[in-house]
C-alpha positions in Angstrom: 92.8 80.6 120.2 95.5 81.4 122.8 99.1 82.5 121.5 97.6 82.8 117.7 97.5 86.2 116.3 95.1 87.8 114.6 96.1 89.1 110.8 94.5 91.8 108.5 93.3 90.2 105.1 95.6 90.2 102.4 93.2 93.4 100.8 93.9 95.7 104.0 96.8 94.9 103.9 98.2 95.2 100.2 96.0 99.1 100.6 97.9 100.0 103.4 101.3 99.3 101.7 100.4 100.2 99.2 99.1 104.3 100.5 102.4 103.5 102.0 104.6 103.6 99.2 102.4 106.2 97.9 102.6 108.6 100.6 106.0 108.4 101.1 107.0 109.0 97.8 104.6 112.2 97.8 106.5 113.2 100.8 109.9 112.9 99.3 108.4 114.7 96.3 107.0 117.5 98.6 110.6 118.5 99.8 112.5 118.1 96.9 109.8 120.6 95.7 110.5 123.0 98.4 113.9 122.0 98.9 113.9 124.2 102.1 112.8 123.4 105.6 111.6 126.9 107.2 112.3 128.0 111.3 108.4 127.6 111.4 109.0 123.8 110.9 109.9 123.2 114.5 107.1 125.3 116.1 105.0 122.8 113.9 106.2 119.7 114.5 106.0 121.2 118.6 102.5 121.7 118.3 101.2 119.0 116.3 103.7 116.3 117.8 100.8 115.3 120.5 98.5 114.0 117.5 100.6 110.8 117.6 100.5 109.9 121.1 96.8 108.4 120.6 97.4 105.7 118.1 93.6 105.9 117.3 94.2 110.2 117.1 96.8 109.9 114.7 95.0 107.2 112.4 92.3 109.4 112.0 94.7 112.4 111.7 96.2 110.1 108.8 93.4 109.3 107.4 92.9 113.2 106.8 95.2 114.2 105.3 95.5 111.3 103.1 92.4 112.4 101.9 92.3 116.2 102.8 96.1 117.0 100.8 95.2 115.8 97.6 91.9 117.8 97.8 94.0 120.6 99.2 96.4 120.4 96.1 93.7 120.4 93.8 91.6 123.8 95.1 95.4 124.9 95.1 96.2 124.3 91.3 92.2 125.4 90.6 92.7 128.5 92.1 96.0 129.4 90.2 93.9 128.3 87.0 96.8 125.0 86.6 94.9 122.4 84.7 95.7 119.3 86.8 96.8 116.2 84.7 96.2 112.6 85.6 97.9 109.5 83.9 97.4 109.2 80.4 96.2 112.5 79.2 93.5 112.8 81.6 92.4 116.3 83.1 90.6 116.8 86.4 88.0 120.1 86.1 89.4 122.9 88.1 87.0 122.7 91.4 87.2 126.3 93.0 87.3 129.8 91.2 90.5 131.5 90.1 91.2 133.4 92.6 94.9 134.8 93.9 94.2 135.0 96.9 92.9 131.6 97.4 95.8 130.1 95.6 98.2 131.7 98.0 95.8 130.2 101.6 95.8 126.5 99.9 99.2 127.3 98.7 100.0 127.8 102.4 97.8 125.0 103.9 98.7 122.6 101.6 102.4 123.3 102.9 102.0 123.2 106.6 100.2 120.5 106.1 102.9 118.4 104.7 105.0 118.7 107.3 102.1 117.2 109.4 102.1 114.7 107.5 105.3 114.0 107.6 105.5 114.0 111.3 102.6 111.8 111.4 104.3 108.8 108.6 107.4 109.2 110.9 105.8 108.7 114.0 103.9 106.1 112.6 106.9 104.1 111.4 108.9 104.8 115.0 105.4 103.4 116.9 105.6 100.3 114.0 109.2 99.7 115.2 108.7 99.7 118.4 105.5 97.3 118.3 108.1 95.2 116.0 111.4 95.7 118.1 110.7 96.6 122.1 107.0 95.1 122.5 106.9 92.5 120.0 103.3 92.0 120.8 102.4 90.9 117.5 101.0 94.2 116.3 103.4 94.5 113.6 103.0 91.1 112.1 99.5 91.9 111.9 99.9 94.1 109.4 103.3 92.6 107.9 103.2 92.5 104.0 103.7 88.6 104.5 103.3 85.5 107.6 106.0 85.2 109.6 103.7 83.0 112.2 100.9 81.3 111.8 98.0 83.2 112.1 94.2 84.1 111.6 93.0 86.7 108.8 90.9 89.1 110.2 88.1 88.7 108.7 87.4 85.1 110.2 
């Protein structure tokens, strides 16, 4: 069908608004919890800025560290012997060794890696706007919470 375009199913796209709100929430969490930003910041964000020039490179980047911080944050609170708490009493088992040492790498890992992150969820939002604003191409009505046109899930 000419002109019509395709759309994610209402699944992908309720999980990818939903990591949304997630993420960026952990984000804001992050550095309130730091409260600082460090001169390293920019030599960061300088070397891992070409990441998001490959759409397909920085979904995959995404994609690893949505997995890859929590796991980081976890060895992290293991290692400083933290017991880590879920929702309604529930306690994860520590999953590396106490170990100082160790605390203080993940410590450091998981906090460079933040700022990845970060650069990666803004970049992502600025290449959302510009599908949305410049191209309009129908990329970002693809993955729009709701229809603005009519168009054909995914999945068909």
């Amino acid at each position: 069908m000419i002109g019509v375009r395709q759309r994610f199913t209402p699944l992908q796209r309720l999980l990818h608004w939903l990591m949304a709100v997630c993420i960026l929430a952990m984000l804001f969490i992050g550095v309130g919890m730091v409260s600082t930003v460090m001169p390293k910041y920019l030599t960061l964000v300088s070397i891992h800025k070409p990441l998001g020039i490959a759409a397909q490179l920085s979904h995959y980047a995404l994609y690893v560290l949505m997995i890859g911080m929590p796991l980081l944050g976890w060895g992290m609170l293991s290692a400083a012997a933290y017991p880590v708490v879920l929702f309604g009493g529930v306690y994860l088992p520590a999953i590396l060794p106490q170990s100082d040492s160790l605390h203080t790498l993940l410590w450091n890992a998981h906090f460079y890696f933040a700022f990845v992150f970060f650069a990666l969820v803004l970049l992502h939002v600025a290449a959302a706007l510009f599908q949305a604003l410049v191209r309009r191409d129908g990329v970002f009505e693809a993955m729009a919470p709701v229809s603005t046109h009519h168009e054909v899930a995914l999945a068909e």
